[in-house]
N, C-alpha and C positions, 0 to 999 in steps of 0.2 A: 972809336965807333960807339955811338950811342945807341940802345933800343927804344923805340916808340910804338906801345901797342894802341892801336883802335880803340876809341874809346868810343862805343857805337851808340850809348846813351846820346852823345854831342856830336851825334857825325849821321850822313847819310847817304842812299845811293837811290838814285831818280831817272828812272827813265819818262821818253815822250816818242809816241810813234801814233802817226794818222791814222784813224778810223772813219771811211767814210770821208767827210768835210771839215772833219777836226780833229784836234787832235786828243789823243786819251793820255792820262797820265798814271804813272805807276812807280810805286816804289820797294823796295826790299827792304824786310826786318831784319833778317839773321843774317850777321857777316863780320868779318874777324880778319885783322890783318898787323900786319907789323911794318915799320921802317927802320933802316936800318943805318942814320945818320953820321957821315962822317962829314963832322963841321969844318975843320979845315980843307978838305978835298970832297965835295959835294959830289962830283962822278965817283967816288968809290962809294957811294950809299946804294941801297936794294929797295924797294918795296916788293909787298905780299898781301895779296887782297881772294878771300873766300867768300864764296857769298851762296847761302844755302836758297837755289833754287825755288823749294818749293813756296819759301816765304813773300812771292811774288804777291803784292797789295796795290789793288787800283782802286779799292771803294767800292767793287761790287762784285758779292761771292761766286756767281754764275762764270761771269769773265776770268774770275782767279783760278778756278776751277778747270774751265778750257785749258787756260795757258800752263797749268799745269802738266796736261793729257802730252800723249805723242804726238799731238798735231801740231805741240811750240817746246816747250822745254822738254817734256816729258821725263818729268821728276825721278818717278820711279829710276828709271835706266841713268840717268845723269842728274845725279843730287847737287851739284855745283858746277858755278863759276868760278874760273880763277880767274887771276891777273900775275902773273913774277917777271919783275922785270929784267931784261938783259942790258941794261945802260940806263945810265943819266946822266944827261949835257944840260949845262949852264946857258944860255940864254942872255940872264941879267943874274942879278943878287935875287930877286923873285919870280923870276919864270926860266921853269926847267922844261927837257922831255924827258918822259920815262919811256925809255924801249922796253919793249917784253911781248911775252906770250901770253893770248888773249883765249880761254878756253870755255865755250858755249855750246854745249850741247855736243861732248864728245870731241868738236871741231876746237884747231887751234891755228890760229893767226897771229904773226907778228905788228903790231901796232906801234905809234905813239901816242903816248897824253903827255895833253900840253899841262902842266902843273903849275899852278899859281903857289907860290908858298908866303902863307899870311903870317908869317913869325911866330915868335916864342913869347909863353906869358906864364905864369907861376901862379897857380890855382889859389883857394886859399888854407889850402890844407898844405901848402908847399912842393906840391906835384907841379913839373917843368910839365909841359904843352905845347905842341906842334902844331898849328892849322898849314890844311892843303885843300884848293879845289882842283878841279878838274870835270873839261868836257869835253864828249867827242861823239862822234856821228860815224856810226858805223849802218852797213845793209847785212840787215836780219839772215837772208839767203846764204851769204858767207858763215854761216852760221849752221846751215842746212835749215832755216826753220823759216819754210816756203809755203806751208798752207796758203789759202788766202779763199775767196770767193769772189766770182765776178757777177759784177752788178749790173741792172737789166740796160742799165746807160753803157755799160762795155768797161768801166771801169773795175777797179778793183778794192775790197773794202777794206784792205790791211794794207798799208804803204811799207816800201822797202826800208827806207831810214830809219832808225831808228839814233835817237836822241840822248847820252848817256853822260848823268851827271852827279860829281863826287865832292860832297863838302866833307874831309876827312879833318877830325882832334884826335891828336894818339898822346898818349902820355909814356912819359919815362920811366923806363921799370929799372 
């Protein structure tokens, strides 16, 4: 079993959820995770993904600031999300699932992400290196994080889906 930490300089986490007629995008700075690699039996591996809430980033501090508040994450009270998985099955030689529990705002759901795994490459400082993506589409409400406003059309200005995507490099400790 080999260890693989996050190496979040080379790695990201992106989400996308409708606003209105479009869609807004946003991403997270602060977050830290491990995998936990056994290359000959690939279902005996783990992943662990932290990701500090309040570092939510779309580009504009008004909106960061909301999403911070009790009306969506509300930082204060729930400083993170987690991810730890309860399984991983095989697919192909590159596309896994990861089972586990998905923790947002207190709330916690079992998921899968589908995981792409883009191979191993040796830095050049001689650090081994793991790329993974991964995406997936979950609704915000399972979530509890149901604010919203309705628009003078009947509709509503925060759509349910939300859009969540993971280009993870971890390196070998």
């Amino acid at each position: 079993m080999a260890t693989f930490n996050i190496d979040k300089t080379h790695s990201e986490a992106f989400f996308q959820v409708r606003h209105l007629i479009t869609r807004v995008r946003g991403r997270f700075t602060e977050f830290e995770g491990a995998v936990e690699l056994d290359r000959d039996n690939p279902g005996n591996s783990s992943v662990s993904i932290t990701i500090q809430a309040a570092s939510v980033d779309t580009g504009e501090p008004d909106r960061d600031t909301h999403l911070r508040s009790a009306d969506f994450f509300d930082v204060e009270k729930f400083p993170t999300i987690t991810f730890k998985s309860t399984g991983i099955s095989g697919k192909s030689d590159e596309e896994y699932d990861a089972s586990g529990d998905l923790t947002i705002h207190g709330v916690t759901r079992q998921i899968t992400l589908p995981v792409s795994f883009n191979g191993f490459a040796k830095d050049p400082w001689g650090n081994e290196r793991a790329g993974f993506e991964s995406e997936i589409r979950i609704n915000r409400k399972d979530y509890d994080l149901a604010w919203n406003a309705v628009l003078e059309t009947g509709g509503l200005m925060v759509g349910d889906e939300v859009r969540i995507s993971l280009a993870i490099q971890a390196v070998a400790v």
